[in-house]
N, C-alpha and C positions, 0 to 999 in steps of 0.2 A: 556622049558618055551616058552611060544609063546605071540607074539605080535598080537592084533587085532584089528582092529578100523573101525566102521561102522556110516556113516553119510546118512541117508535120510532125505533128501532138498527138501520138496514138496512143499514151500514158493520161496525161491528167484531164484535158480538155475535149476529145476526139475531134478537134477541128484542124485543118492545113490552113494556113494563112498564105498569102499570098500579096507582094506589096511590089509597087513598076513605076519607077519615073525615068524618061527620058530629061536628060541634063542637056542643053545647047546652049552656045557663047548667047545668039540673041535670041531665045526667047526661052521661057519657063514653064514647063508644064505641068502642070497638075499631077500631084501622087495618086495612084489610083490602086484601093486596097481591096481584097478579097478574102470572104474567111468561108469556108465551104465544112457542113457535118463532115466527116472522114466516111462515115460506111455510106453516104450519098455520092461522094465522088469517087469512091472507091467501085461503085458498082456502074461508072463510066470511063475510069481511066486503071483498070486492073494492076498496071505494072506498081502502082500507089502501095499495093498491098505487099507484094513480094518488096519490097525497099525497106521495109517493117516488119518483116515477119522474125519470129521466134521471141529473142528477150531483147529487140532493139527496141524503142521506146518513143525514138524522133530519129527527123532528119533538120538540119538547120543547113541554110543557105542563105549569104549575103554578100553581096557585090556592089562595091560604094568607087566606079572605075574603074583602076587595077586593084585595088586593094580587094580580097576574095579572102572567105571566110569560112569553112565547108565542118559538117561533123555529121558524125553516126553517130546516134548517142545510145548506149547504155543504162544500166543504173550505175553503173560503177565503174564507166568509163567513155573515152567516145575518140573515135579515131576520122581521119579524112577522108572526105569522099571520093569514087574514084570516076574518072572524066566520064563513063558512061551515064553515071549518077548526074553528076553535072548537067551534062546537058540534055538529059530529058528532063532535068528539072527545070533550067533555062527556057526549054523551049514550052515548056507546061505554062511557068509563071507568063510568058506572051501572049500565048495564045488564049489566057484568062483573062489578062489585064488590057491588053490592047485589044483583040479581037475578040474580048466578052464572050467566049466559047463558056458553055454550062453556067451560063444566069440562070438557067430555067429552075434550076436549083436553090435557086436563094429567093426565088417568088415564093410567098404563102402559100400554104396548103389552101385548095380551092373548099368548098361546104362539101362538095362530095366523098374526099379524100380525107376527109375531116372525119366525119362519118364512118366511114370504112376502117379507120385508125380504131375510133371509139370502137366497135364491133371486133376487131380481132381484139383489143386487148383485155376488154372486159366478157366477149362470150365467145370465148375461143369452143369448139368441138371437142366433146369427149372430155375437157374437162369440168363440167358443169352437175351439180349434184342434181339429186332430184327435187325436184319442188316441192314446199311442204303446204296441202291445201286449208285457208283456214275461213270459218265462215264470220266474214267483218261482220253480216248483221247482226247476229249473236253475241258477238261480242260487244257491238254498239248498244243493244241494248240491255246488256249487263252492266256498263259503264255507266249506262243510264237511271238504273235501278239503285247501284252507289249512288248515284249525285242524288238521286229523288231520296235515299235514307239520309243522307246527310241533310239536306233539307230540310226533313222533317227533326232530327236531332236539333240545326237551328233554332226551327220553330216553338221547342218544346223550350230550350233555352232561352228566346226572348221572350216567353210567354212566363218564366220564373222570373225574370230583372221583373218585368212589366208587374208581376204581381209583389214583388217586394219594395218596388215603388210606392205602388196603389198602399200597402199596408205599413207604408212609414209616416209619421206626422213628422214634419216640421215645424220650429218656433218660429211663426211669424215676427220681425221684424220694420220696423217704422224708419227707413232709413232717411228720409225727406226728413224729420223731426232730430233725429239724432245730427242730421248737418249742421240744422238752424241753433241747434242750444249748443256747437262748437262754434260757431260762430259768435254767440251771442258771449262764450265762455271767453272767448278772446277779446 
């Protein structure tokens, strides 16, 4: 008996799922699940796209023995599938889950392709403006010229505290004497 369940999500998610267990009296075997981008496996197994095309939305498929579970869905409706449907979807979900056809797909992008991603989608051709040239030195050291007048604006400020210090007296106080006559007061 086998377990199989197949979900293409071309609406919310973009991804086809993909899940396979073989069921036997004595022994159990491991569910084995697959979730694959949609336009990545679309661009190895084309008929994916025509099963979806116009205002369908998904396909669902799940098979728990005889019990078989089939839809085309809709937004606002979803009807059964019909046996051509089936069974390329059947033999799709085996050949993923049992014979690991298109792993290579769900390996990370290598640094190379990595790169290349980065490159078309931030300096795609033609549309890039023109560059505006600007000269950092100059402007470094007009930044510069700010901080050194600030500076001196500082300067001129701690040199008024400094002199309004210098020209305050204070009343000295005897605080060592003032302890001893509370003391003595008590």
């Amino acid at each position: 008996m086998e377990y199989i369940k197949v979900h293409i999500d071309e609406m919310f998610q973009k991804q086809i799922f993909f899940e396979y267990r073989l069921i036997e009296e004595d022994k159990s075997n491991d569910m084995v699940s697959r979730a694959f981008p949609f336009a990545k496996l679309v661009e190895k197994e084309h008929k994916i796209e025509e099963l979806v095309k116009g205002t369908i939305i998904g396909i669902y498929y799940e098979q728990r023995g005889r019990n078989v579970v089939t839809e085309r869905q809709w937004l606002d409706k979803s009807e059964p599938l019909d046996q051509d449907t089936i069974d390329y979807i059947v033999s799709l979900a085996k050949r993923v889950c049992v014979n690991m056809v298109y792993d290579e797909i769900l390996k990370p992008p290598t640094i190379d392709e990595q790169v290349e991603d980065f490159i078309k989608e931030f300096f795609e051709e033609g549309d890039s403006e023109p560059l505006e040239q600007k000269d950092f030195l100059a402007e470094f050291f007009e930044e510069l010229s700010d901080d050194t007048q600030d500076v001196k604006n500082t300067n001129t400020i701690s040199s008024q505290i400094k002199n309004k210090f210098e020209n305050t007296t204070l009343k000295q106080k005897d605080f060592l004497s003032e302890f001893f006559e509370q003391l003595d007061d008590e």
